[in-house]
PLY file of the C-alpha trace (Angstrom):
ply
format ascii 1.0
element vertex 429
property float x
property float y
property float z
element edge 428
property int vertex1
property int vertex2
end_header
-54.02 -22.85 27.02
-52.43 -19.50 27.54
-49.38 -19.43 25.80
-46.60 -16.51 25.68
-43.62 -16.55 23.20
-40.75 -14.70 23.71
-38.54 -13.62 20.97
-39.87 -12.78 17.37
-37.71 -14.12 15.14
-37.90 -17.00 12.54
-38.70 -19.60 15.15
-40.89 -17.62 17.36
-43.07 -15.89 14.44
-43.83 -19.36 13.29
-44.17 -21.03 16.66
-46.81 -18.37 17.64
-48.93 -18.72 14.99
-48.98 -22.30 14.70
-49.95 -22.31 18.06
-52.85 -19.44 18.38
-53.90 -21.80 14.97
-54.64 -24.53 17.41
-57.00 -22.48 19.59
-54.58 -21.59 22.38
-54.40 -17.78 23.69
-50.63 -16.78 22.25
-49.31 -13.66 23.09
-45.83 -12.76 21.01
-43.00 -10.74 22.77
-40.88 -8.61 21.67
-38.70 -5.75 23.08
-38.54 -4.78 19.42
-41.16 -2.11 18.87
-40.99 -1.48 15.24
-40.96 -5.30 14.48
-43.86 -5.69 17.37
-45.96 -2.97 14.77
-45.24 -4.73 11.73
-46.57 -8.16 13.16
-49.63 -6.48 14.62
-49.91 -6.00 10.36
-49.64 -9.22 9.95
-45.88 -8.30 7.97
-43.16 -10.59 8.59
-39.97 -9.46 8.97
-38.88 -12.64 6.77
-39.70 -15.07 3.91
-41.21 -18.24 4.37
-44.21 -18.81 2.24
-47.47 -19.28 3.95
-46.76 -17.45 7.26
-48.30 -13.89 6.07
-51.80 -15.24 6.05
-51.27 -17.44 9.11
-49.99 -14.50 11.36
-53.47 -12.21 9.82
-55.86 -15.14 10.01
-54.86 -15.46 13.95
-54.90 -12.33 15.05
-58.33 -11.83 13.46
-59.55 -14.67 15.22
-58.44 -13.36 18.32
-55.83 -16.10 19.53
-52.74 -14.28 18.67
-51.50 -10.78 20.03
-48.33 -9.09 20.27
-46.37 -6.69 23.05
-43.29 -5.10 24.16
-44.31 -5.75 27.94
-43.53 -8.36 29.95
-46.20 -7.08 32.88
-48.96 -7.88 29.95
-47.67 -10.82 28.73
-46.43 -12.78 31.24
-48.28 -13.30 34.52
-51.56 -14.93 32.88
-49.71 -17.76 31.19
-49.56 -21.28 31.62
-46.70 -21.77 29.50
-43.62 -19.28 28.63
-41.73 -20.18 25.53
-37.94 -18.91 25.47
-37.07 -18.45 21.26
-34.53 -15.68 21.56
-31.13 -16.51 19.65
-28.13 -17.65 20.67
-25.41 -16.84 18.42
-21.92 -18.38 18.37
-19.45 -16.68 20.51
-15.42 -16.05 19.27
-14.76 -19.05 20.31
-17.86 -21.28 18.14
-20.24 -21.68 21.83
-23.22 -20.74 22.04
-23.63 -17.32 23.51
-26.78 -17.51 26.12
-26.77 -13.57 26.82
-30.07 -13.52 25.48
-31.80 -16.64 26.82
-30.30 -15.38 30.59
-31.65 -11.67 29.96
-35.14 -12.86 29.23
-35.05 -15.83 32.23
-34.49 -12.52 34.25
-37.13 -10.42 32.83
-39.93 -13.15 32.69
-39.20 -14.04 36.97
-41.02 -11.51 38.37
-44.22 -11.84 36.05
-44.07 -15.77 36.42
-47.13 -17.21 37.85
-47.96 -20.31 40.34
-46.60 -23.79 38.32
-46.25 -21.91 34.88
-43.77 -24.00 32.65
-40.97 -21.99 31.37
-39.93 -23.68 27.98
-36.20 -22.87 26.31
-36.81 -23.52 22.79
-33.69 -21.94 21.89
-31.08 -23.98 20.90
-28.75 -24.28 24.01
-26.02 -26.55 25.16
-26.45 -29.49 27.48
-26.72 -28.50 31.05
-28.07 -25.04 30.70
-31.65 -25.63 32.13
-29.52 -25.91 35.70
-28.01 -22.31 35.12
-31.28 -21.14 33.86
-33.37 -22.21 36.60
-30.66 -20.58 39.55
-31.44 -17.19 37.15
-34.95 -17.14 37.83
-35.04 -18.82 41.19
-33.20 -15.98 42.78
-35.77 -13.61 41.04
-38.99 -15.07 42.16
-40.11 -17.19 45.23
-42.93 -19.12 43.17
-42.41 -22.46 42.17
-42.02 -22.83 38.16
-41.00 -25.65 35.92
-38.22 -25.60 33.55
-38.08 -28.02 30.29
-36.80 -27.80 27.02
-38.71 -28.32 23.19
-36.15 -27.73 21.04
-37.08 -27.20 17.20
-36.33 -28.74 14.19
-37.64 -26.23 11.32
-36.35 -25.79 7.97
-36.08 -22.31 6.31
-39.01 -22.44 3.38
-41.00 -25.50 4.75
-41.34 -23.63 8.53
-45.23 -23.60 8.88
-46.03 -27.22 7.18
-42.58 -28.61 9.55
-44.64 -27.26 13.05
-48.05 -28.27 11.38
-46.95 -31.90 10.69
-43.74 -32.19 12.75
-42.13 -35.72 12.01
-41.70 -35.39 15.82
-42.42 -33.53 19.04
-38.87 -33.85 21.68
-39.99 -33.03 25.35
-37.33 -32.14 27.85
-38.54 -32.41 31.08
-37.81 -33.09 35.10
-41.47 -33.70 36.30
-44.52 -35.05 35.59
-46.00 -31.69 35.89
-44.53 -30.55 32.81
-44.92 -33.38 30.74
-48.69 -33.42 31.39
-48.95 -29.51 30.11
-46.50 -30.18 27.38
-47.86 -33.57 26.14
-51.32 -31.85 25.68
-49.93 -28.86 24.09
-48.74 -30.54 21.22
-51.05 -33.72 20.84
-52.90 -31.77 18.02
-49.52 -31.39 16.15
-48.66 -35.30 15.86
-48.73 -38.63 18.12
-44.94 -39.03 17.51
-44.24 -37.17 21.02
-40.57 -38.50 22.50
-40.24 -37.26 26.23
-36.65 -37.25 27.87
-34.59 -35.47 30.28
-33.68 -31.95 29.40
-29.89 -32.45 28.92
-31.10 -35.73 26.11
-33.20 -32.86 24.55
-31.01 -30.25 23.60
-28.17 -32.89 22.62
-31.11 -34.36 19.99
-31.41 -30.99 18.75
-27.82 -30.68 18.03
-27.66 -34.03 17.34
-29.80 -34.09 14.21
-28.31 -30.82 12.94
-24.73 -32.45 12.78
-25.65 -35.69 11.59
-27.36 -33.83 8.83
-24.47 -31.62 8.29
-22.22 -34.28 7.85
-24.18 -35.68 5.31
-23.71 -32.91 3.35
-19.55 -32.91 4.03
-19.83 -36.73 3.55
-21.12 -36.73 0.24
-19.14 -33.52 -0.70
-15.99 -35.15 0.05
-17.37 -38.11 -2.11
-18.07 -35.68 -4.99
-14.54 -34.69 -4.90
-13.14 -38.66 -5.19
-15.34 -38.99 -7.96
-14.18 -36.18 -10.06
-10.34 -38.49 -10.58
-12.47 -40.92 -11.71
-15.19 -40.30 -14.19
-17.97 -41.56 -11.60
-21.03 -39.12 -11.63
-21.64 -38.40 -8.11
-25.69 -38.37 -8.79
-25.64 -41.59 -10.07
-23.36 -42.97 -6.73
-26.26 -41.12 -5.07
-28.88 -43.43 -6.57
-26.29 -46.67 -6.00
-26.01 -45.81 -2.05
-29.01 -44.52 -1.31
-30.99 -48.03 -2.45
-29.21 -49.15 0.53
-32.11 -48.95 3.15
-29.70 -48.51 5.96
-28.72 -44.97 4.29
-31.63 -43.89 2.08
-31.78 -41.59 -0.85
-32.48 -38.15 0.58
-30.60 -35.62 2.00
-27.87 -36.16 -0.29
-26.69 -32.55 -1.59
-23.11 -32.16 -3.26
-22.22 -28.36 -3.88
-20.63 -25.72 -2.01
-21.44 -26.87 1.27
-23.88 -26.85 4.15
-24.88 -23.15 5.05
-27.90 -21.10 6.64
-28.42 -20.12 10.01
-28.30 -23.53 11.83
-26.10 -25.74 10.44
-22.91 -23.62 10.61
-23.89 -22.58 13.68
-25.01 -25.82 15.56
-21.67 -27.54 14.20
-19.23 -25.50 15.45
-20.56 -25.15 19.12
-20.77 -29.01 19.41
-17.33 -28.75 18.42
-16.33 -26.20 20.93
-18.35 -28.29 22.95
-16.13 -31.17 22.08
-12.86 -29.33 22.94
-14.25 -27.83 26.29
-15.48 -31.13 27.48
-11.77 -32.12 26.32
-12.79 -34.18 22.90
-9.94 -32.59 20.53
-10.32 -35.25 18.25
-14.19 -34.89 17.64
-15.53 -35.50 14.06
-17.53 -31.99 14.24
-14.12 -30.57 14.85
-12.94 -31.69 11.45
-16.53 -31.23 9.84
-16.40 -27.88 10.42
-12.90 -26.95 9.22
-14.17 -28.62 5.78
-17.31 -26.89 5.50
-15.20 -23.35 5.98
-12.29 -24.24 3.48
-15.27 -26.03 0.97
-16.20 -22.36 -0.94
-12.65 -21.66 -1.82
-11.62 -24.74 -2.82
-14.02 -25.01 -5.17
-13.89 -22.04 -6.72
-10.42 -22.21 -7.38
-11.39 -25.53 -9.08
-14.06 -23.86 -11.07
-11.15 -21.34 -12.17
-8.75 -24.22 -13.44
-11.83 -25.67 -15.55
-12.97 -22.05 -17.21
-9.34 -20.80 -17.60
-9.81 -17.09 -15.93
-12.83 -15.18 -14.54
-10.42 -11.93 -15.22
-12.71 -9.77 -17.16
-15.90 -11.83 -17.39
-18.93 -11.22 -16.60
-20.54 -13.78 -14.38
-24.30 -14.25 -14.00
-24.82 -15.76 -10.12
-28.33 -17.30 -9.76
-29.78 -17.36 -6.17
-28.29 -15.01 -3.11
-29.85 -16.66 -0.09
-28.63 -19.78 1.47
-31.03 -22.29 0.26
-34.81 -21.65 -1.71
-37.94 -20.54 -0.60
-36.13 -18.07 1.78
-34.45 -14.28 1.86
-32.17 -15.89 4.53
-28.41 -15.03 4.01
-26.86 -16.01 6.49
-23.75 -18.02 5.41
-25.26 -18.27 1.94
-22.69 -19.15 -0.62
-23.37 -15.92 -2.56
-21.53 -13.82 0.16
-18.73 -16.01 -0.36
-18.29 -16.51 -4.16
-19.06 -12.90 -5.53
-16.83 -11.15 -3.85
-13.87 -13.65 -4.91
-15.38 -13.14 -8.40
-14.90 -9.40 -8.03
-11.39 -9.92 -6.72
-10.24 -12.14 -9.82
-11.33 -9.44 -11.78
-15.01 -10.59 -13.08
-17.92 -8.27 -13.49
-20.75 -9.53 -11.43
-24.45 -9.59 -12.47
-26.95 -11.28 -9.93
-30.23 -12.09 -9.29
-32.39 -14.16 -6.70
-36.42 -14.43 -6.21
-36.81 -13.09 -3.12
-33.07 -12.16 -1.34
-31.57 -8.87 -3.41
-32.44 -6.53 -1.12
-30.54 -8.47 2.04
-27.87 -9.79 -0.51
-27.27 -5.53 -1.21
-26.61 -4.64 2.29
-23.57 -7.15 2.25
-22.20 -7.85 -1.04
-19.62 -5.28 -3.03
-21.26 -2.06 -4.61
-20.25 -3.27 -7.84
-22.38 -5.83 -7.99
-25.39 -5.77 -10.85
-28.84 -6.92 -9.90
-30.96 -8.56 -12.59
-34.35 -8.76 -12.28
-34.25 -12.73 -13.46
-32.16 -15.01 -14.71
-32.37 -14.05 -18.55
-31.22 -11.02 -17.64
-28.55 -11.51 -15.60
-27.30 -13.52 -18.14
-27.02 -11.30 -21.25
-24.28 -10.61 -22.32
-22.43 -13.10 -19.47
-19.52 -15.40 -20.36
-20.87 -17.41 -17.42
-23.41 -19.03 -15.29
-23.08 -19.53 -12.40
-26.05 -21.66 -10.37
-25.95 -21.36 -6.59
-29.13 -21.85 -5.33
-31.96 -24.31 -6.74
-34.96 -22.13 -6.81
-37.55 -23.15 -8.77
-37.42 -20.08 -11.20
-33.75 -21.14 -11.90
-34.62 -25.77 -12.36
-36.51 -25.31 -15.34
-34.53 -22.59 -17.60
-35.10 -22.47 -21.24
-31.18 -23.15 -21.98
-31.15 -22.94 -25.25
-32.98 -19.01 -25.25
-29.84 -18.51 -22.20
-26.99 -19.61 -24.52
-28.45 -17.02 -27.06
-28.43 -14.66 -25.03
-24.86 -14.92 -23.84
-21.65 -13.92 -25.44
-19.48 -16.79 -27.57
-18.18 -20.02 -25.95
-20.91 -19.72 -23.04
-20.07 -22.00 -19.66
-22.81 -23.04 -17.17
-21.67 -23.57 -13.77
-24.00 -26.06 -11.76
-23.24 -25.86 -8.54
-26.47 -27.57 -7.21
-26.38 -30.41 -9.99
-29.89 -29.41 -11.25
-29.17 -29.81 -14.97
-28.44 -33.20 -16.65
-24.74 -32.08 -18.52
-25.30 -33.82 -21.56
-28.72 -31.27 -22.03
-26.64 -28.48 -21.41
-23.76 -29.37 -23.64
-26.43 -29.98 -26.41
-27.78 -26.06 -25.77
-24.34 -24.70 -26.64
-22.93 -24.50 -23.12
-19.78 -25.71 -21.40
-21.13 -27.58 -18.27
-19.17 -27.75 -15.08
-20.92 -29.84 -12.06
-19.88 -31.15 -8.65
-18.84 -34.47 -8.85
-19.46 -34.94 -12.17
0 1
1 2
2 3
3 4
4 5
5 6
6 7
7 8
8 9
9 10
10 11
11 12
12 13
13 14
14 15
15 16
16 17
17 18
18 19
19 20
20 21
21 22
22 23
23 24
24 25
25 26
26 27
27 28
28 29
29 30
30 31
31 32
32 33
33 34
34 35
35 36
36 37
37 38
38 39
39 40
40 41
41 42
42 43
43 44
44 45
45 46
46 47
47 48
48 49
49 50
50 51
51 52
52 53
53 54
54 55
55 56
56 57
57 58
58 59
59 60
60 61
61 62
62 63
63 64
64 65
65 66
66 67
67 68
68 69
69 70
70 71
71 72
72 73
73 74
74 75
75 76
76 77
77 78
78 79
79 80
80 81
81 82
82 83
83 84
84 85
85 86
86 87
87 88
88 89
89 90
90 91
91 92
92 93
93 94
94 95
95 96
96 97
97 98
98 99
99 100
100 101
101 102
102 103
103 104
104 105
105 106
106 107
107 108
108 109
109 110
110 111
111 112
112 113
113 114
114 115
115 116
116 117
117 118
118 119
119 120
120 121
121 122
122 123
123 124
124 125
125 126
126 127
127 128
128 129
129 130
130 131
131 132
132 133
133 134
134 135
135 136
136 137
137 138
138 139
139 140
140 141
141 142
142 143
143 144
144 145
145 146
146 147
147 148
148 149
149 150
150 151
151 152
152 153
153 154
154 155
155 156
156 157
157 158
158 159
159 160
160 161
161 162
162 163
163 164
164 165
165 166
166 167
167 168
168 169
169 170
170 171
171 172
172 173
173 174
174 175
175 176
176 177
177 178
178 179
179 180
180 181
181 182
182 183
183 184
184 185
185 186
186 187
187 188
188 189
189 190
190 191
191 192
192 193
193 194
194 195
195 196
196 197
197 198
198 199
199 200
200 201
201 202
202 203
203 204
204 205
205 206
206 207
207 208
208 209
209 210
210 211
211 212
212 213
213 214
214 215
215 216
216 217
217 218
218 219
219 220
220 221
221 222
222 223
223 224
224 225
225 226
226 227
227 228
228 229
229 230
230 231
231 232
232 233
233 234
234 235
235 236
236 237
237 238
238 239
239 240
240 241
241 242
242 243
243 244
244 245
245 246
246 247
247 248
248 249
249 250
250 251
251 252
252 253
253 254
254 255
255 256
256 257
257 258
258 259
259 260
260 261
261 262
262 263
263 264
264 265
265 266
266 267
267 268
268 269
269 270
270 271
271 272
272 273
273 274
274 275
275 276
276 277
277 278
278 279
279 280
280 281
281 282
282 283
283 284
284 285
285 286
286 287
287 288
288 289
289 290
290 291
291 292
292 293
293 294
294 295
295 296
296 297
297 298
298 299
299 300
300 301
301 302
302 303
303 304
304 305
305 306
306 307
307 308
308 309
309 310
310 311
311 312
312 313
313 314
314 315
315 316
316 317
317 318
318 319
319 320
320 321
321 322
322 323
323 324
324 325
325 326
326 327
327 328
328 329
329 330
330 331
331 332
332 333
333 334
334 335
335 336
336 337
337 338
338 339
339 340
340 341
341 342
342 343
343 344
344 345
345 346
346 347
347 348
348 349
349 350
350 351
351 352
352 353
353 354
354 355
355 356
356 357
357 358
358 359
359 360
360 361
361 362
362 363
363 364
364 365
365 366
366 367
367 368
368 369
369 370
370 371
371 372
372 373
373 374
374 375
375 376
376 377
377 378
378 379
379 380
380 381
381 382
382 383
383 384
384 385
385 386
386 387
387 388
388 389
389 390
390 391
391 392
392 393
393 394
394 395
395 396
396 397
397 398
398 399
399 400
400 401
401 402
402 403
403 404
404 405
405 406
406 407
407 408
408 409
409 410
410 411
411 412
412 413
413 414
414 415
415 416
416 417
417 418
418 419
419 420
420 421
421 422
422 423
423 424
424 425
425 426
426 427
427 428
């Protein structure tokens, strides 16, 4: 199948090479020349393990290419993917600038029956406006439908691989033929539904997971009047086979590029559609007050962070990514810095993107030992794998007197890091 993508970033990088992977003819768009060069170099402008080798191995085997121009890409394919972004407006909805520019753009090119696809994520009802946008640009007959995506950051090429499932948003049996066979290779688990039942999945499943995370934060913070240990509640609810064990992630709240995002447009959605009382409404207000609140916890329990020096482990939102969007790091050092703490930092893969936005008085380590000399405190935000399995006793030694490990991610069992010299402070715990 010939197959153009349009739109380069973390969802369209992967979604192209998954798909030239399965044989199909993919052509990658971008009106981004310099990133268009580095991709024909098989150099992604991102982290996600795995993807490097996929986007080479492709475009050696001839499936996958890359262009600024629409007049190349366009008017051979069978199916036109839509992956631009669609960031929140002022007022938390989605913005749809982009998905309407390149609706526009792609008309003229289209060919006889090709399936236009929006794979960005877009509020209910927007394949209607999208569809008057190209039909007064072209007089051949198209079909619209939606595939939203459900990646996660750091797991992007084994999620489209093996997708748990495949949601097709469509108005005609046209394009839930092309679509079906598209992604048969990818899984069996292939749920078809209108277009509008689509894109509310896709938002959906980002909120429900989000307030997972806000649920069992706001259970952390019960437990800490109590002397329960949130991990082991974990355990005691998630035996329950109505709620499960994963997915369960006390800290500093949900962040990233989606989850922040996705919540507060279906909240704006909520309170346009004239829902003022919506759940996501109130989800979202927590999520944004959670940093603060918690560090001025963290404060009460280590007396001052007025001149200490702090070692912060992990800068991007979550591991296995540079990502920073919304990553807790961009919140908590410079809050450090203003209650008068000296800042050393360090993170596997994100210090150059943590750089461009964080203070200028910020140290960089190049690992956690040495961000941590000399430091009157840890401080763990992020779980990478470089940071679970710390020799804590060689940490403590390296520190000065009265050391205090912060655990924001609950990685360390307290009693092992009281016993190598440390103060612990968890969530929850």
């Amino acid at each position: 199948m010939k197959i153009t993508c349009i739109g380069t970033g973390f969802v369209g990088v992967v979604t192209t090479a998954v798909l030239a992977k399965l044989g199909n003819k993919v052509i990658g768009l971008d009106i981004d020349e310099d990133k268009i060069a580095k991709l024909k170099e098989g150099v992604v402008p991102f982290f996600e393990p795995g993807l490097s080798e996929l986007l080479i191995n492709t475009q050696k085997s001839g499936n996958l290419t890359f262009t600024t121009d629409y007049h190349l890409a366009v008017p051979d394919s069978d199916v036109v993917m839509i992956m631009v972004g669609t960031p929140s407006a002022p007022d938390g909805s989605a913005d749809l600038r982009f998905v309407e520019s390149v609706a526009e753009s792609i008309a003229p090119h289209l060919k006889e029956n090709a399936v236009v696809v929006i794979k960005s994520t877009v509020p209910p009802g927007t394949n209607k406006h999208i569809r008057d946008l190209i039909g007064s640009k072209t007089t051949k007959v198209f079909h619209l439908a939606s595939v939203p995506e459900f990646l996660k950051e750091g797991t992007a090429v084994e999620d489209t691989l093996h997708p748990d499932r495949v949601v097709i948003g469509v108005e005609d049996e046209f394009s839930k033929e092309v679509l079906t066979k598209l992604h048969e290779p990818l899984t069996s688990n292939i749920l078809v539904m209108n277009p509008e039942s689509a894109q509310m999945t896709k938002y959906a499943a980002n909120n429900y997971l989000a307030t997972r995370i806000t649920f069992i934060n706001q259970i952390a913070d019960l437990c800490e009047y109590n002397g329960a240990d949130i991990e082991e509640v974990i355990k005691g609810i998630g035996a329950d086979r109505r709620i499960g064990p994963g997915y369960w992630y006390p800290g500093l709240g949900y962040g990233g590029s989606c989850f922040p995002k996705d919540v507060k447009e279906i909240a704006a959605y909520a309170k346009k559609v004239g829902e003022p009382d919506s759940l996501f409404i109130k989800i979202n207000a927590l999520n944004e007050a959670r940093v603060s609140r918690k560090l001025e916890q963290f404060k009460k329990e280590t007396g001052t962070f007025s001149n200490k020096t702090v070692a912060v482990l992990g800068l991007s939102f979550k591991k296995n990514t540079n990502d920073t969007r919304v990553a807790p790091s961009l919140a908590v050092i410079p809050w450090l810095i203003s209650q008068g703490a000296t800042v050393r930092a360090t993170d596997p893969q994100a210090v150059d993107e943590a750089k461009a936005l964080l203070p200028k008085e910020v140290v960089y380590a190049k690992d956690a030992y040495a961000a941590a000399t000399n430091s009157d405190i840890i401080i763990l935000l992020v779980e990478w794998d470089d940071y679970t399995n710390l020799d804590l006793s060689r940490l403590a030694k390296l520190m000065k007197a009265n050391p205090v490990f912060i655990d924001t991610r609950n990685q360390y069992e307290p009693k092992t890091v009281i016993n190598a010299g440390f103060k612990y402070i968890g969530v929850g715990r």
